[in-house]
MIMI-30728 format. One record per residue (C-alpha): x negated, y, z; residue in one letter. Coordinates in nm, 2 decimals. Layout:
BEGIN
(atom (X, Y, Z), 'A')
...
This chain:
BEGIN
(atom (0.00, 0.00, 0.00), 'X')
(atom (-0.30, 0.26, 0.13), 'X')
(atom (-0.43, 0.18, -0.22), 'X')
(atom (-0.13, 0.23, -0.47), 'X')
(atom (-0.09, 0.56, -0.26), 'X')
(atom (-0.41, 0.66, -0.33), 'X')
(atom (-0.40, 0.59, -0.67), 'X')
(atom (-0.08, 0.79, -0.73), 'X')
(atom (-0.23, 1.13, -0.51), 'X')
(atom (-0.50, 1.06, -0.74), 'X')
(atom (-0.25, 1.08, -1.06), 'X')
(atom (-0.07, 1.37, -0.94), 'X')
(atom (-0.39, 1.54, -0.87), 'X')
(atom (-0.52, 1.50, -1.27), 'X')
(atom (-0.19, 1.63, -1.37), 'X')
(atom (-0.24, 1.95, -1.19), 'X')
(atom (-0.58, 1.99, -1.31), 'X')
(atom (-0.48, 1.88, -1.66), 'X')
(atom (-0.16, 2.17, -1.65), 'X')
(atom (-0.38, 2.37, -1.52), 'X')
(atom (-0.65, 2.37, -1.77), 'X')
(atom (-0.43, 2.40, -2.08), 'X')
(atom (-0.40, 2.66, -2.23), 'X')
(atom (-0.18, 2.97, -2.23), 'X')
(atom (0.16, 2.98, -2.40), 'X')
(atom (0.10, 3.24, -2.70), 'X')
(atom (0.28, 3.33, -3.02), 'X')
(atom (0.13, 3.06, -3.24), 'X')
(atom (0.07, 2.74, -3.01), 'X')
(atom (-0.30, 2.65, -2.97), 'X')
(atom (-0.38, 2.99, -3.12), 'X')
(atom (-0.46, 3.36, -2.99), 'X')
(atom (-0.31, 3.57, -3.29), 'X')
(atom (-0.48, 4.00, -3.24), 'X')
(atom (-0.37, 4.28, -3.37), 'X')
(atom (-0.64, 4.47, -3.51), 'X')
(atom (-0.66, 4.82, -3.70), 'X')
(atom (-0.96, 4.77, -3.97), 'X')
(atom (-1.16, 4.96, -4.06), 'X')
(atom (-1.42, 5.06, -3.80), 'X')
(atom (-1.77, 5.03, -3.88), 'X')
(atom (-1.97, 4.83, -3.60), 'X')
(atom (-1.63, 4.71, -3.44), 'X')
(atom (-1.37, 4.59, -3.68), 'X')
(atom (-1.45, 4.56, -4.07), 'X')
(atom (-1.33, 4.28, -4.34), 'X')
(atom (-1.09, 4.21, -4.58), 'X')
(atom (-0.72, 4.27, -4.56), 'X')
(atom (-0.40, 4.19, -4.78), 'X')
(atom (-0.10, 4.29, -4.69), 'X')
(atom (-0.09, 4.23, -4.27), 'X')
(atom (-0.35, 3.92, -4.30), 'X')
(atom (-0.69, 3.96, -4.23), 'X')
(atom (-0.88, 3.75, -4.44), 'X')
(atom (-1.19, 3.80, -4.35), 'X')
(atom (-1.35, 4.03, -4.05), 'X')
(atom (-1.66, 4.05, -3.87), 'X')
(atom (-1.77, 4.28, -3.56), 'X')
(atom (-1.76, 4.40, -3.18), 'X')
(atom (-1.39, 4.38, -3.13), 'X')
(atom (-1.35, 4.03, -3.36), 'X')
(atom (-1.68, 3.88, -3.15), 'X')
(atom (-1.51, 3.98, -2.84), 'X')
(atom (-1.11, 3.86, -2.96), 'X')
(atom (-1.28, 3.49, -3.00), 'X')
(atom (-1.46, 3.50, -2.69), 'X')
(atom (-1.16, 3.54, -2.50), 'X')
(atom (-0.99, 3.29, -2.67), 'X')
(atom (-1.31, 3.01, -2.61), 'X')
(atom (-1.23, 3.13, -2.26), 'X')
(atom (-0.85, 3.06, -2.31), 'X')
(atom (-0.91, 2.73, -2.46), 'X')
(atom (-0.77, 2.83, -2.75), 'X')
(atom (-0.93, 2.67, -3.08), 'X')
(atom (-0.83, 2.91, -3.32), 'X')
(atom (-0.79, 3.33, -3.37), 'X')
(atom (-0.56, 3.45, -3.63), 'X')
(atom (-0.59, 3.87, -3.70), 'X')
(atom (-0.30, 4.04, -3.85), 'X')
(atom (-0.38, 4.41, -3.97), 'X')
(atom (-0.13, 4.71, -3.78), 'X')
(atom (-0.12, 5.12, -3.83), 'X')
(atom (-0.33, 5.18, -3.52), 'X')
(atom (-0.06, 5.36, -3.29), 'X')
(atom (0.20, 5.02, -3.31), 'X')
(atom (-0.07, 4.84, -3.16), 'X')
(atom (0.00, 5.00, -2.83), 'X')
(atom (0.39, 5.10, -2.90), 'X')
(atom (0.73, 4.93, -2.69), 'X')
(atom (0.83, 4.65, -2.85), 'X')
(atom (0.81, 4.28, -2.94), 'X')
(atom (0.50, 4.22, -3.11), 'X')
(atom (0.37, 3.94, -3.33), 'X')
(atom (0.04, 3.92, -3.18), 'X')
(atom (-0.05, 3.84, -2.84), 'X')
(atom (-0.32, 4.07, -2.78), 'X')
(atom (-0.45, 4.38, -2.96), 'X')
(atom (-0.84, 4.45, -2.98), 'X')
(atom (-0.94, 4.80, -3.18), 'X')
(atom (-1.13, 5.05, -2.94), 'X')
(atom (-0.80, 5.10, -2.76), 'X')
(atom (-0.87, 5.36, -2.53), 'X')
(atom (-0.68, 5.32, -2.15), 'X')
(atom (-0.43, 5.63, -2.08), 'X')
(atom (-0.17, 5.67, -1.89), 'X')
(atom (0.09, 5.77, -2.18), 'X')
(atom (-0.04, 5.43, -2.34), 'X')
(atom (0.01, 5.25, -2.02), 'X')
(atom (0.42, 5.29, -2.03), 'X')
(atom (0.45, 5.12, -2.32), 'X')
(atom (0.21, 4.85, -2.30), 'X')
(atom (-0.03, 4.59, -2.06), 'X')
(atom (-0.36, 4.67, -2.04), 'X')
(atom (-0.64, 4.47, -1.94), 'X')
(atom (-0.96, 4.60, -1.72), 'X')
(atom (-1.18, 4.83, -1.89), 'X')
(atom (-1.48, 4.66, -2.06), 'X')
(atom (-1.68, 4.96, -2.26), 'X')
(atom (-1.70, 5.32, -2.19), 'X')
(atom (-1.75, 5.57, -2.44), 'X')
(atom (-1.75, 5.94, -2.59), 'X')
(atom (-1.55, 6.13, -2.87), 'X')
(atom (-1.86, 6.22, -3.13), 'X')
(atom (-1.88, 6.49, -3.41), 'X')
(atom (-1.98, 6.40, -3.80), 'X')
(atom (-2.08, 6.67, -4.02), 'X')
(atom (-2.03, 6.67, -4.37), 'X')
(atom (-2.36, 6.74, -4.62), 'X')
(atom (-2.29, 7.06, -4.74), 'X')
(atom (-2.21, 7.24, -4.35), 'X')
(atom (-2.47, 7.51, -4.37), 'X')
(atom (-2.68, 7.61, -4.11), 'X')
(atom (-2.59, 7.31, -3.86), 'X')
(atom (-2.37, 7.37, -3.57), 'X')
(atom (-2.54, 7.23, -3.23), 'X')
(atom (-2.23, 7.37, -2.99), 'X')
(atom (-1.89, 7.38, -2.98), 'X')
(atom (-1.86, 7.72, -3.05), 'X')
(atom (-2.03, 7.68, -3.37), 'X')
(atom (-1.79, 7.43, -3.46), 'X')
(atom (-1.48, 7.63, -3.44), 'X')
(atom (-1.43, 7.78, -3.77), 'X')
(atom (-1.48, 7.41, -3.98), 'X')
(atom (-1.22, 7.22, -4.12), 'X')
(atom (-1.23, 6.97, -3.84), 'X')
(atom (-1.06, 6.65, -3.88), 'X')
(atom (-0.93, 6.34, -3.67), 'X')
(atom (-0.73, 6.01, -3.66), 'X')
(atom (-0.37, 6.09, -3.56), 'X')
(atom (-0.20, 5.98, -3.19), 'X')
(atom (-0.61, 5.90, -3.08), 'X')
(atom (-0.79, 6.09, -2.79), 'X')
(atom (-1.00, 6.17, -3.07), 'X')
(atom (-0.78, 6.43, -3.19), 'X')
(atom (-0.68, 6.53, -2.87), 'X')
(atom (-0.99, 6.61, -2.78), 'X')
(atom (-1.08, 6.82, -3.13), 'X')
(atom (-0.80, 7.05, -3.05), 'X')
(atom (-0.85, 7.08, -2.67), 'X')
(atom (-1.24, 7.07, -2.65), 'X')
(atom (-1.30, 7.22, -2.96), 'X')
(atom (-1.05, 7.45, -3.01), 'X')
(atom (-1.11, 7.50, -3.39), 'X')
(atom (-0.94, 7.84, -3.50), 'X')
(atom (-0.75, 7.58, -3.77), 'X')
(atom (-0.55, 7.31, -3.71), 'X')
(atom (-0.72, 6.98, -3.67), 'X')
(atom (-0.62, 6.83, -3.98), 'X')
(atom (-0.47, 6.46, -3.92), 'X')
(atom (-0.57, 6.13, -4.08), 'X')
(atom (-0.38, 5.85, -4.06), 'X')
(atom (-0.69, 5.60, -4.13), 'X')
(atom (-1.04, 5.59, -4.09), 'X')
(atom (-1.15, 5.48, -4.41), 'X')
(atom (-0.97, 5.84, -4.53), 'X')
(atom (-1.16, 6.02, -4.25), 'X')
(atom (-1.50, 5.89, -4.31), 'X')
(atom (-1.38, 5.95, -4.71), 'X')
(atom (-1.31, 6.31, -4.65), 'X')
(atom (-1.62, 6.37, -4.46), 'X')
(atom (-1.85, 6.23, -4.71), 'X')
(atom (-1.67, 6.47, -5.02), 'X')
(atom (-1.66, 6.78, -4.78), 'X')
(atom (-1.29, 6.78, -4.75), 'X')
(atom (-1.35, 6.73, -4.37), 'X')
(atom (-1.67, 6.99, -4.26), 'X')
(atom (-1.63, 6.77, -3.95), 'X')
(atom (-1.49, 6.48, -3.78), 'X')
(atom (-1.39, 6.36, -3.44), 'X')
(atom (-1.41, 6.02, -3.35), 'X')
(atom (-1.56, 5.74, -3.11), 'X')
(atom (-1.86, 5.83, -3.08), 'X')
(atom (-2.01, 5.44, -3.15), 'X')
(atom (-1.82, 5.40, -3.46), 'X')
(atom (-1.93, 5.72, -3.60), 'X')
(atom (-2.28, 5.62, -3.48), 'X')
(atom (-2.32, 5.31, -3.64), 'X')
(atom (-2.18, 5.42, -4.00), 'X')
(atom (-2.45, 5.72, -4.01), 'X')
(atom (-2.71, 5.45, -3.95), 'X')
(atom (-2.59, 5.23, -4.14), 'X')
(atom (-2.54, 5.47, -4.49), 'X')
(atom (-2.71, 5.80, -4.39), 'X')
(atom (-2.71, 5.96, -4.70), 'X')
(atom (-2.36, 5.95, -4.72), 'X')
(atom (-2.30, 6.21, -4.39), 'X')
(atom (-2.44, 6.53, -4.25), 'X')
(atom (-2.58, 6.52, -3.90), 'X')
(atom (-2.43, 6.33, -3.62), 'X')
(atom (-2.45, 6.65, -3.42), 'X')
(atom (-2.34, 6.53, -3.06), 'X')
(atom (-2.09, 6.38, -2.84), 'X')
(atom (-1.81, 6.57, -2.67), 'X')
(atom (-1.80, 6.39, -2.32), 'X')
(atom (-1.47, 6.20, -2.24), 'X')
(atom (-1.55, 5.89, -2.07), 'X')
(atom (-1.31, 5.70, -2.20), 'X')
(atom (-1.24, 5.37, -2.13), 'X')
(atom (-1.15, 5.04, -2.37), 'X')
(atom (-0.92, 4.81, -2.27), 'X')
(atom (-0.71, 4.51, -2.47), 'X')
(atom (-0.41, 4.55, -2.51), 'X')
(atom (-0.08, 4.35, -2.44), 'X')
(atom (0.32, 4.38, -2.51), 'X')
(atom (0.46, 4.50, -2.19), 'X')
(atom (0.53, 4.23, -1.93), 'X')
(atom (0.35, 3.95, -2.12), 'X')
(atom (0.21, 3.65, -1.91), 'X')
(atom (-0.09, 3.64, -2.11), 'X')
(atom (-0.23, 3.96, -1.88), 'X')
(atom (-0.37, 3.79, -1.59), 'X')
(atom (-0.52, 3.53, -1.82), 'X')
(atom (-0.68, 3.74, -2.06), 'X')
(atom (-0.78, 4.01, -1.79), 'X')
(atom (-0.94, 3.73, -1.58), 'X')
(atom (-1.17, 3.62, -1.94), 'X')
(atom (-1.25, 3.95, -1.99), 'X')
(atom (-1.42, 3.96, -1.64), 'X')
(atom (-1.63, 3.65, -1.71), 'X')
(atom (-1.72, 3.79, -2.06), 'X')
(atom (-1.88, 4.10, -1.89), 'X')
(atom (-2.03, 3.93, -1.57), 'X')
(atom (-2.18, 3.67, -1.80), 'X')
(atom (-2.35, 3.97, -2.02), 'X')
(atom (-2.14, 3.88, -2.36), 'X')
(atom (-2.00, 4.22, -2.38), 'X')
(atom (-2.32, 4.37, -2.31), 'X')
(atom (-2.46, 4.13, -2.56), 'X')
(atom (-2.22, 4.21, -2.84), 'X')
(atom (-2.33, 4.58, -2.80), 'X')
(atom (-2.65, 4.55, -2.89), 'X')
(atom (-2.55, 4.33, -3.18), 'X')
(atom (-2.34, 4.56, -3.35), 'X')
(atom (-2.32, 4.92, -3.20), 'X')
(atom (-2.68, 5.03, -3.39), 'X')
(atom (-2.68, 5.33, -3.22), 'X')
(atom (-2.87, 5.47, -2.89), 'X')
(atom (-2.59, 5.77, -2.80), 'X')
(atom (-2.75, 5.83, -2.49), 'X')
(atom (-2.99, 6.03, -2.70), 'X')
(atom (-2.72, 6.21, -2.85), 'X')
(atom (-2.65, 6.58, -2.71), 'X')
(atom (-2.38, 6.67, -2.53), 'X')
(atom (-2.20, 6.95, -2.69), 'X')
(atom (-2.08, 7.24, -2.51), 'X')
């Protein structure tokens, strides 16, 4: 009897450490599907048709299947979104979103958000043909300055900044960094690593990467409000950067030292 008790304690204790070593419950079974906004150089690039990412490589793609190797889920699917639905109310048909999603509080009522895992600044692009080169903020004022719409990068051209035109808004970065390269843009606002890594990695295509204006913003993923993949995700995050990946990931693909960068004022 003592040992066909022991035997079933035994059984009941490898089904609760089976259940609780599957994985999560998530849109696609056995797969972690992440919104993603591409293009951003040094995070998110690849190929896209239609909402299916066919191909993408980066920061926030490394980091997406990290977390889901610490989910033990086999398999990431990306699907492509305008950059604001990512963090809108609402059903959404990916389980986490990944794309330099800074943490705010306006962001926070209308969807979960993770711990932060990189901090950063809002930096400022010149185009070629700006003539002599601005090195404060004053100097910047009277360009055509330019910025991704609903991003703290925009926020921050019009508040720090203060340009004596209106910020004119982009709805994509590909157009941004396009309009800074043919002069339509004088300047641009944007994360500061992004805009980093794309003068390194085709500097005669820009001006000067004249400075950082200092935020301090933090990234965070992303989840529909209420979803039970939070705790989960927030709690492989927190291995990710104790272990040193995230750290790791940076120097992989963020090419740029901005602590050398000034800080414009």
């Amino acid at each position: 009897m003592k040992t066909l008790a022991g035997a079933a304690l035994l059984g009941l204790v490898l089904v609760a450490v089976a259940s609780s070593a599957a994985p999560p419950p998530t849109v696609t079974p056995g797969r972690l599907t992440v919104g993603v906004a591409l293009p951003s150089e040094g995070f998110e690039v690849g190929i896209v048709k239609g909402p299916r990412v066919l191909y993408a490589q980066g920061f926030d793609i490394d980091l997406a299947r990290a977390i889901a190797r610490r989910l033990g889920l086999p398999r990431v699917d990306f699907l492509q979104s305008r950059f604001d639905r990512l963090f809108s109310s609402g059903a959404k048909p990916w389980d986490v979103a990944v794309a330099q999603i800074t943490i705010t509080r306006r962001r926070r009522a209308t969807a979960d958000f993770t711990r932060p895992y990189l901090q950063v600044d809002q930096g400022v692009l010149l185009a070629q043909t700006v003539r002599p080169v601005p090195r404060t903020i004053a100097g910047l004022r009277p360009l055509r300055i330019c910025a991704i719409r609903k991003t703290t990068g925009a926020d921050a051209a019009s508040a720090r900044i203060r340009p004596t035109r209106p910020v004119i808004l982009i709805g994509n970065v590909s157009t941004l960094m396009l309009n800074v390269q043919t002069g339509r843009c004088q300047a641009v606002v944007y994360d500061a690593p992004t805009l980093g890594t794309a003068k390194a990695q085709a500097p005669s295509r820009y001006g000067p990467f004249v400075g950082v204006l200092r935020t301090r913003e933090q990234y965070g993923i992303a989840l529909p409000k209420g979803s039970p993949l939070l705790g989960p995700v927030d709690a492989a995050l927190a291995a990710l950067i104790a272990n040193g990946t995230i750290k790791r990931l940076e120097r992989t693909w963020l090419t740029t030292d901005l602590s050398k960068l000034p800080v414009l004022g």
